[in-house]
C-alpha positions as CSV (number, residue, x, y, z in Angstrom):
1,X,7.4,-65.8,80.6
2,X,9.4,-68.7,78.7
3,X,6.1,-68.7,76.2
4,X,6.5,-64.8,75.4
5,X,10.0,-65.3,74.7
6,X,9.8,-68.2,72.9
7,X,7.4,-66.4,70.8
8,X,8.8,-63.2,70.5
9,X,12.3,-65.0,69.1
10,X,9.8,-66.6,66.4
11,X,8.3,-63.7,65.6
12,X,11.8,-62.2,65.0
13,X,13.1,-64.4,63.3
14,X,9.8,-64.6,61.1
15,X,11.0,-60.8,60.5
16,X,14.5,-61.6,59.4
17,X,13.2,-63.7,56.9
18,X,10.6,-61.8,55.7
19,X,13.3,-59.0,55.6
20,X,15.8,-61.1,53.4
21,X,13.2,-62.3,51.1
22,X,12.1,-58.4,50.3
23,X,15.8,-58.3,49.3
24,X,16.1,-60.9,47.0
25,X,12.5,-59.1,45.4
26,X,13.4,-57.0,42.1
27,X,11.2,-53.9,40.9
28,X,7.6,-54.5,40.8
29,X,5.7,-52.6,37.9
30,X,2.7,-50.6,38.7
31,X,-0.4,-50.4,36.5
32,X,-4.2,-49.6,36.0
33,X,-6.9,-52.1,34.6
34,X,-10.1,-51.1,33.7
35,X,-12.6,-54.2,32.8
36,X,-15.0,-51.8,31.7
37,X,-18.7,-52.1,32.6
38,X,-19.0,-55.6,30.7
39,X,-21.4,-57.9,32.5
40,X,-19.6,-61.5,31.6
41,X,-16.1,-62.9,32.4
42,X,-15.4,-62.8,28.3
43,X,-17.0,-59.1,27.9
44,X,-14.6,-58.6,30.6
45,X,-11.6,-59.1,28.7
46,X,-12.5,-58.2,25.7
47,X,-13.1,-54.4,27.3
48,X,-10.2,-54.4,29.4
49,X,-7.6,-51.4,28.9
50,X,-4.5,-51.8,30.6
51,X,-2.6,-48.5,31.5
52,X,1.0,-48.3,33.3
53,X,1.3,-46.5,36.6
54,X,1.7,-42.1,36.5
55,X,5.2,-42.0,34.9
56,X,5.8,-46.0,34.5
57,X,6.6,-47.4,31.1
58,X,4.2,-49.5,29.3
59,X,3.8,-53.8,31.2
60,X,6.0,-56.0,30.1
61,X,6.6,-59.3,31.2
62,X,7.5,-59.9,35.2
63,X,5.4,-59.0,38.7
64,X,3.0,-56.0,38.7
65,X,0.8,-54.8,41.2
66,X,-2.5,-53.4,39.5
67,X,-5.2,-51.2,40.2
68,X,-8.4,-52.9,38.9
69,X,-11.1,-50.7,37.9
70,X,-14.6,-51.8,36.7
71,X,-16.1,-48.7,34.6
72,X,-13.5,-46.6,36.0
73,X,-14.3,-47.3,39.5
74,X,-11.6,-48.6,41.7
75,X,-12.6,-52.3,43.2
76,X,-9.6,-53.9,44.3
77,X,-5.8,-54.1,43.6
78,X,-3.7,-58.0,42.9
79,X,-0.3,-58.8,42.0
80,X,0.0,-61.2,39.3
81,X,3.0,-61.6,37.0
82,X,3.0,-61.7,33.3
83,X,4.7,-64.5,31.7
84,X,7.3,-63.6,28.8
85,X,5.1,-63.4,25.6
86,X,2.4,-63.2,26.9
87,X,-0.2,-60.6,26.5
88,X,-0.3,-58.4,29.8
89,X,-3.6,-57.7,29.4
90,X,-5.2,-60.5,29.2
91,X,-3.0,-62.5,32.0
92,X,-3.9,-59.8,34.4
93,X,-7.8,-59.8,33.5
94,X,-8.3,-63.3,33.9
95,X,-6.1,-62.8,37.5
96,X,-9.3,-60.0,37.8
97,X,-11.6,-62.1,37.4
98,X,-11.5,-63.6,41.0
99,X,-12.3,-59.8,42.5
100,X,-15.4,-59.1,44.0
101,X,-17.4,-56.3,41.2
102,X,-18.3,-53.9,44.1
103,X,-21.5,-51.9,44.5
104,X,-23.2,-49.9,42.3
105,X,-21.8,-46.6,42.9
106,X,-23.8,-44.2,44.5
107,X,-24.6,-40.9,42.7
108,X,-23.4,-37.4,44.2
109,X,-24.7,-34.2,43.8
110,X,-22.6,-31.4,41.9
111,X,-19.0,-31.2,44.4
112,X,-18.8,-27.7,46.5
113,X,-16.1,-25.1,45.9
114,X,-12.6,-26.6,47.3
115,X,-9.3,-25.1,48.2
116,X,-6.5,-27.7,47.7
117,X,-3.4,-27.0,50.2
118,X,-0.4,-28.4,49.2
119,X,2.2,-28.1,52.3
120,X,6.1,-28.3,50.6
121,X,9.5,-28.1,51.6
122,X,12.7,-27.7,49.3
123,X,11.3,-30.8,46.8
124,X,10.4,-29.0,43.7
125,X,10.6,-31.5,41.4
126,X,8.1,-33.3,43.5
127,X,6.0,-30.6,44.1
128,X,5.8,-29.6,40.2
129,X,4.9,-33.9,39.6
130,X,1.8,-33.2,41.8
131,X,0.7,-29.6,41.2
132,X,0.8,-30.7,37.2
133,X,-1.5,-33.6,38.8
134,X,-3.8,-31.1,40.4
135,X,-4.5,-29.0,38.0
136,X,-5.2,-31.7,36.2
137,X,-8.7,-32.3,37.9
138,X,-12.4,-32.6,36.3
139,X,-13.5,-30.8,39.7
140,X,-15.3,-27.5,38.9
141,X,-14.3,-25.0,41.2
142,X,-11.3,-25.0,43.3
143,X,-8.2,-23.3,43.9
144,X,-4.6,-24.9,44.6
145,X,-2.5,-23.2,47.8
146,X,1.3,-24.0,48.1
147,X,2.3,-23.5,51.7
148,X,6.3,-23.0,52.0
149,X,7.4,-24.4,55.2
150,X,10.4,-22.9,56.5
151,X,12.2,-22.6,53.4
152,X,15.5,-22.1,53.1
153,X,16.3,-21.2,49.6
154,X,13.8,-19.7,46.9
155,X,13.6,-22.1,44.5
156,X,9.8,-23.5,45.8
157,X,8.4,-19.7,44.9
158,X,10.6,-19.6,41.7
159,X,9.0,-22.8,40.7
160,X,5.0,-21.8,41.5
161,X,5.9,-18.6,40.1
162,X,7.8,-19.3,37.0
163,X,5.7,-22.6,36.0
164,X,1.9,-22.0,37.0
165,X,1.7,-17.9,37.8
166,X,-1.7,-17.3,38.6
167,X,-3.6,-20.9,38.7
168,X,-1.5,-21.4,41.9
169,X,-1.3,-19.4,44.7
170,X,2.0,-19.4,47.0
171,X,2.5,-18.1,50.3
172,X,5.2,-18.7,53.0
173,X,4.9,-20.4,56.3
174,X,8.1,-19.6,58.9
175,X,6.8,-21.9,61.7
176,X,7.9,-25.8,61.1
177,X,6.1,-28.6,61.1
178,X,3.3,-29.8,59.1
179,X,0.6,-28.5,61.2
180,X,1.6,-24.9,60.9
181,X,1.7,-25.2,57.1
182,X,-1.8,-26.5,57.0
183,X,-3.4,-24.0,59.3
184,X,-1.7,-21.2,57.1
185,X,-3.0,-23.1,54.3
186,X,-6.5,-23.3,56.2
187,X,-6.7,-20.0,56.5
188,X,-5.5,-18.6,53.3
189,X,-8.4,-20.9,51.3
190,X,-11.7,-19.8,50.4
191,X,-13.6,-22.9,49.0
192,X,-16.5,-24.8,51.5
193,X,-14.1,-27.7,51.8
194,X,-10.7,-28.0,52.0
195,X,-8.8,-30.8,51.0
196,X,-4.9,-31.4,51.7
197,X,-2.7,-33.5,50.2
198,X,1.4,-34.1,49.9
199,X,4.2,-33.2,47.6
200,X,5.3,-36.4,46.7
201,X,2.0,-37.7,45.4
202,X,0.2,-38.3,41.9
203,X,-3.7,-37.4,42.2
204,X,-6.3,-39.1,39.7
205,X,-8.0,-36.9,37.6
206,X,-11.1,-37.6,39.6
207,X,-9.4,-37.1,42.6
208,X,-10.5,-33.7,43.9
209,X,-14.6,-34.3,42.7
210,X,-14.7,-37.7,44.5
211,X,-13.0,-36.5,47.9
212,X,-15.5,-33.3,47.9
213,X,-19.2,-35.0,46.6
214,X,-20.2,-36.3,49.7
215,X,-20.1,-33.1,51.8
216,X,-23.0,-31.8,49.4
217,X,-24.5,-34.8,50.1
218,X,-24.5,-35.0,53.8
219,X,-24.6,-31.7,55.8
220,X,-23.1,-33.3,59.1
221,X,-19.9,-34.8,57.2
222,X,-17.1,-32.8,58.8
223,X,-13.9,-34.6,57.0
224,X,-14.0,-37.1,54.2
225,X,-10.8,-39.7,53.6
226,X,-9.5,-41.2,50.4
227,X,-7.5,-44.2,49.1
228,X,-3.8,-44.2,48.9
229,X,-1.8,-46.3,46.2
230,X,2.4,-46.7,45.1
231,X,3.2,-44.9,42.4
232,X,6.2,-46.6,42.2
233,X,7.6,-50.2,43.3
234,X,11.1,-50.4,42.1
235,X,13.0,-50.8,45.5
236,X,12.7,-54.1,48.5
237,X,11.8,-50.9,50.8
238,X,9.2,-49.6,48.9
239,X,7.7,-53.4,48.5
240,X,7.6,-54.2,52.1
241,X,5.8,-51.1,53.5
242,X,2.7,-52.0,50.2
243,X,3.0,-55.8,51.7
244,X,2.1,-54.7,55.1
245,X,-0.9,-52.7,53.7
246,X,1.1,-48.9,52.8
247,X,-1.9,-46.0,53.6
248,X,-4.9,-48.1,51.9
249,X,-8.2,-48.2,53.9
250,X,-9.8,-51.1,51.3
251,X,-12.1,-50.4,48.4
252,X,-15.3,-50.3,50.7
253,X,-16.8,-46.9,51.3
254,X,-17.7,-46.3,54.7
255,X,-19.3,-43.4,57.2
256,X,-18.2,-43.1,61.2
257,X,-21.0,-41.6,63.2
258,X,-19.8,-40.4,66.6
259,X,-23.3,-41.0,67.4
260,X,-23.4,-45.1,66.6
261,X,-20.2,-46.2,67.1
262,X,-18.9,-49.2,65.1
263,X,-18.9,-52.4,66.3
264,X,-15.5,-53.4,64.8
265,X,-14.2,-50.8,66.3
266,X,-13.9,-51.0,70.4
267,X,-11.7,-47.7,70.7
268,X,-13.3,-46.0,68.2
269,X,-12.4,-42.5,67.7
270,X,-9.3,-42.9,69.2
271,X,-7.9,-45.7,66.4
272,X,-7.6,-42.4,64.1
273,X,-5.4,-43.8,61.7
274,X,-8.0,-46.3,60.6
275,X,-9.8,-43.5,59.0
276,X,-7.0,-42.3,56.6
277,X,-3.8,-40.4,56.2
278,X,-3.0,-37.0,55.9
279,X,-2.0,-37.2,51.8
280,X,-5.6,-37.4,51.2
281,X,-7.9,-35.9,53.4
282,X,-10.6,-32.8,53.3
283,X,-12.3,-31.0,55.8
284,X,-15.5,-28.9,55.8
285,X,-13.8,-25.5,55.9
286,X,-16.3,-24.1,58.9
287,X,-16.0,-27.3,60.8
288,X,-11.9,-27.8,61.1
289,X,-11.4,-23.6,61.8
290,X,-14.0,-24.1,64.1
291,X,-12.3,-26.7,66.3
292,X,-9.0,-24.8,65.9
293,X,-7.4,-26.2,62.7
294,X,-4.3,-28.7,63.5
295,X,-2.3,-29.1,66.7
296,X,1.2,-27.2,65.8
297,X,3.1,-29.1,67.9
298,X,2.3,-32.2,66.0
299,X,3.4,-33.2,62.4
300,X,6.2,-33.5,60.2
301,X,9.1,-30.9,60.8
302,X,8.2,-30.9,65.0
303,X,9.8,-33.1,67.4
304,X,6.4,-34.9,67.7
305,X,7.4,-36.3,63.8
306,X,3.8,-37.1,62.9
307,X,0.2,-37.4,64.4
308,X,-1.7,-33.9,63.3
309,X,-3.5,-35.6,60.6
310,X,-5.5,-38.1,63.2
311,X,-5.9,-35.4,66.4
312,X,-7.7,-33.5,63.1
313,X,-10.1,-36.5,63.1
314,X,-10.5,-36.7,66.4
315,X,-10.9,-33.0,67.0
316,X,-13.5,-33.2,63.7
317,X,-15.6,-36.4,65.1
318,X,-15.5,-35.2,68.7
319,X,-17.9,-32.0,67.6
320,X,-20.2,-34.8,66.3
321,X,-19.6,-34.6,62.8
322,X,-19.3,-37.8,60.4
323,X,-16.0,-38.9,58.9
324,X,-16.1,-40.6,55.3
325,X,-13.7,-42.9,53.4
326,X,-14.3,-43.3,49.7
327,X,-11.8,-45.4,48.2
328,X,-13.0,-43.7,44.5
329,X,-10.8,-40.5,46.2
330,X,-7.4,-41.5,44.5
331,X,-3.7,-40.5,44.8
332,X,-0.7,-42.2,43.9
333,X,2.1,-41.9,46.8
334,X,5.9,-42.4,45.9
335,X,6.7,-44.1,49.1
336,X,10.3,-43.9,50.3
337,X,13.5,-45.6,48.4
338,X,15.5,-46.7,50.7
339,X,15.4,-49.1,54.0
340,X,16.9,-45.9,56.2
341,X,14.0,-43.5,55.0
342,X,11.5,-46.4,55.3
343,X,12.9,-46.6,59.2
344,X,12.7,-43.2,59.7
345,X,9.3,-42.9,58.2
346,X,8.1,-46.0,60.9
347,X,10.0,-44.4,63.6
348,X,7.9,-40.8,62.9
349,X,4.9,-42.3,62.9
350,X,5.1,-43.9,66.2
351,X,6.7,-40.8,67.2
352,X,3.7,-39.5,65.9
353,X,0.7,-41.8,67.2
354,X,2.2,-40.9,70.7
355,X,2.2,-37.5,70.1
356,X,-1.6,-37.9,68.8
357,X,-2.6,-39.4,72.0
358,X,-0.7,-37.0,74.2
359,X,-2.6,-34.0,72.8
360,X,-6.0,-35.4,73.3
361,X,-4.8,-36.0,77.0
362,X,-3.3,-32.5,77.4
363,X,-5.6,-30.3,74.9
364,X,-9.2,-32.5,75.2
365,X,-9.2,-33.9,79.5
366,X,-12.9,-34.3,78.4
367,X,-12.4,-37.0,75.9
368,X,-9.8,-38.9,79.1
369,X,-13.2,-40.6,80.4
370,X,-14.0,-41.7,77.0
371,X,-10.8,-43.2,76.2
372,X,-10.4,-45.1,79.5
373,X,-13.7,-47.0,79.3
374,X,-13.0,-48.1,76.0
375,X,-9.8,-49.5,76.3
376,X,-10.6,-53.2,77.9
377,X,-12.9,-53.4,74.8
378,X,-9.8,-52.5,73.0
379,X,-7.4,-55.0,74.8
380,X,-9.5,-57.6,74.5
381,X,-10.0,-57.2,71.0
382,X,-6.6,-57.3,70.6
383,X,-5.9,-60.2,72.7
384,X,-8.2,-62.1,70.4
385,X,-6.5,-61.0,66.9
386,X,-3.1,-62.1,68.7
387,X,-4.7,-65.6,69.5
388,X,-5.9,-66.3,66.1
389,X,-2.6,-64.9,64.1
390,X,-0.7,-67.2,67.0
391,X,-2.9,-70.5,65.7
392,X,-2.7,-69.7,62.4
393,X,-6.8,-69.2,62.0
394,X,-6.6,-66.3,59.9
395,X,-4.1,-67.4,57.0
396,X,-5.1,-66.6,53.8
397,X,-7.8,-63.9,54.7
């Protein structure tokens, strides 16, 4: 007991400095490089475009974290810092250099109708910041749903109304909570997938056409996953939930197969939120109103605070269907200001994973058997990350 306490105090006090040094950290700048499709260090540079982050101003000298891109593709993300005077370009290719160029990427088929559903309440100045982003896509059919969540004045249905008329369609959900709003949204779309994403994010233009590809390309695919970035890193808040990894899943594609099981992954399907977040997700249409849509008594606005977006995972993967992540799937996120939203945002998605694994036990008793035989795979697992992080093995990785 005196070695758990001894290093529980050192892991706390590992946190208050961590903590204190996020404080003393000014705003980082956000920004996209693209090397281009040059085959040589030198080409490399020579091709490189640097763009700032959706609705920064241009790099100038200090940190940045960067979105590197190699013929438009994402492949990795650093943070370097640009020297006063010096060219930000250049510093921050060389700093690219070191990143691995990815694989070739793999060619789609034409992308099937989507709906998008954009759940929203009382933030229209956000809302309008990613609708402009939606309808913004190179995607070539879809339509865009707003779902109104328990609104409580008018100005959401002004705004879709008044700004975008017919290219966005509005309708009004009483029920709160997250879940509701995207099963009105689920059943108000008519596209062969339906994709879902926040308010408060920034989609790329290639967004939409990169989430949706792979369901023509795989019949079985029941939900596809993308990668999440900052938008913005002006505040120590919004710095120290990106340092602990924010919603990215990595720049490596990859396909879950209830029917071979990853290795890597001793509790798979029940370690949901490895697969993605709910700000960018899609689901084959049939699949997810076939297994009932989301749980309302989970999500944002419910007392559970969180947790639809993995029991839709788990609902989607436990009918046998595949799950993809494609990191080329992009939105920007504006993660939360200040340290008491970032707190409430952790607190809600505890909430939330406990809510998650509640449901499965009260609305799936079948999947129970599943769960328990995998979770001394799991603790073991787990018992053998703590031991290396405990050593100090895995520094650096």
């Amino acid at each position: 007991m005196a070695g758990v306490r001894r290093a529980r105090q050192k892991t706390l006090r590992e946190t208050r400095r961590e903590i204190d040094a996020f404080l003393r950290i000014g705003a980082v700048q956000v920004a996209e490089l693209d090397l281009g499709d040059g085959t040589g260090a030198e080409d490399e540079a020579e091709a490189a475009v640097l763009r700032p982050g959706p609705g920064s101003p241009p790099v100038s000298s200090g940190a940045v974290f960067v979105l590197v891109r190699r013929a438009g593709l994402p492949v990795g993300t650093l943070l370097g810092h640009v020297p006063g005077g010096a060219d930000p370009t250049r510093v921050l290719a060389g700093l690219a250099r070191e990143l691995p160029r990815g694989a070739p990427p793999e060619p789609w088929p034409a992308p099937p109708s989507a709906g998008v559903v954009v759940a929203t309440r009382e933030r229209a100045d956000q809302l309008a910041r990613a609708l402009d982003s939606l309808l913004a896509q190179d995607h070539p059919d879809f339509e865009i749903v707003v779902v109104d969540n328990a609104p409580v004045t008018g100005e959401t249905r002004e705004l879709v109304e008044r700004k975008y008329g017919e290219r966005v369609r509005y309708v009004c959900e009483p029920v709160p909570g997250l879940a509701a709003a995207h099963n009105r949204g689920l059943a108000m779309v008519r596209g062969e997938v339906v994709a879902f994403t926040d308010d408060d994010v920034v989609a790329d233009p290639r967004w939409l056409t990169e989430l949706t590809a792979p369901f023509a390309a795989d019949p079985h695919l029941g939900c596809a996953t993308g990668l999440i970035l900052p938008a913005r890193l002006r505040t120590p808040a919004q710095v120290l939930l990106e340092s602990h990894g924010g919603f990215a899943k990595g720049f490596v594609p990859r396909t879950y197969d209830p029917e071979h099981p990853p290795a890597d992954e001793p509790l798979f399907p029940f370690t949901a939120g490895r697969f993605g977040s709910g700000a960018n997700m899609a689901f084959r249409t049939a699949v997810l109103r076939t297994v009932g849509g989301f749980d309302p008594a989970t999500g944002a606005g419910t007392r559970a605070r969180g947790g639809d977006d993995l029991y839709g995972f788990v609902r989607v993967l436990a009918q046998g269907q595949r799950l993809r992540y494609t990191p080329r799937a992009l939105v920007w996120h504006h993660h939360r200001e200040t340290w008491r939203d970032l707190e409430t945002q952790a607190y809600g998605y505890g909430a939330g994973l406990t809510a998650y694994l509640t449901a499965i036990l009260v609305n799936r008793p079948a999947l129970l058997p599943a769960l328990l035989a995998r979770v001394p795979g799991g603790l073991a697992h787990a018992r053998r990350l703590t031991a290396v992080r405990a050593t100090g093995e895995g520094a650096g990785a």
